[in-house]
N, C-alpha and C positions, 0 to 999 in steps of 0.2 A: 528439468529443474524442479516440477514440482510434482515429480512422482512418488518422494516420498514426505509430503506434507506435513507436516504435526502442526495443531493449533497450541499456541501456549498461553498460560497467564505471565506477570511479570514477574512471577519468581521461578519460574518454567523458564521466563526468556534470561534471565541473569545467574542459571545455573549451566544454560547450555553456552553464553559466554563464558564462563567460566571454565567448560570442559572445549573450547575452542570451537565451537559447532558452529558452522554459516548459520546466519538468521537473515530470516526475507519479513518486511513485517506487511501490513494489510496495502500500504502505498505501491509496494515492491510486488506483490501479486497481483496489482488491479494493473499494473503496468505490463509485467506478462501474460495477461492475460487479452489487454488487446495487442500487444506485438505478435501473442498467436490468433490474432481474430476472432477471441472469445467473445470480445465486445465493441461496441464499436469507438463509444465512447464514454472517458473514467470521470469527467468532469462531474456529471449529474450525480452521477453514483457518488462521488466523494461530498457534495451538497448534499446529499438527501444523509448520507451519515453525521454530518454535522447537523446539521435540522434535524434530525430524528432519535438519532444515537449519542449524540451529544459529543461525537466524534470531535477530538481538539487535535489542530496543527498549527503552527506559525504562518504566516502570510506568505514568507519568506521561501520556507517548503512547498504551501501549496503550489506557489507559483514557478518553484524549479520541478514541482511533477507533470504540471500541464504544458511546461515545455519539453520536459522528457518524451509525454504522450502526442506531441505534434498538437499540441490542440490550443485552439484561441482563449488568452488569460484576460482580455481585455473585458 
């Protein structure tokens, strides 16, 4: 899945919408990545992009990724 990777900006991601291309975005990575054991866990990591990066999600989302990732939303 993600061996051939591209990073895009958003006009990179709504060009390759437009040419029908899969899009995985950064939630959808950090999620394969520990179903392949790359990490153990996506919670912190998604905290520290908010805190640091200014990384913006809905509640809504973060809370359907951290039940994707098996991991404690509470």
């Amino acid at each position: 899945m993600l061996k051939n990777l591209k990073l895009i900006d958003e006009l990179g991601r709504k060009e390759a919408v437009r040419l029908g291309l899969n899009i995985t975005g950064l939630l959808g990575i950090l999620l394969v990545a520990k179903r392949r054991g790359l990490v153990t866990e996506i919670r912190p990591i998604i905290d520290n992009l908010i805190q640091e990066a200014n990384f913006r999600l809905s509640d809504r989302l973060y809370l359907e990724v951290l039940i994707a990732a098996k991991e404690n939303y509470q």
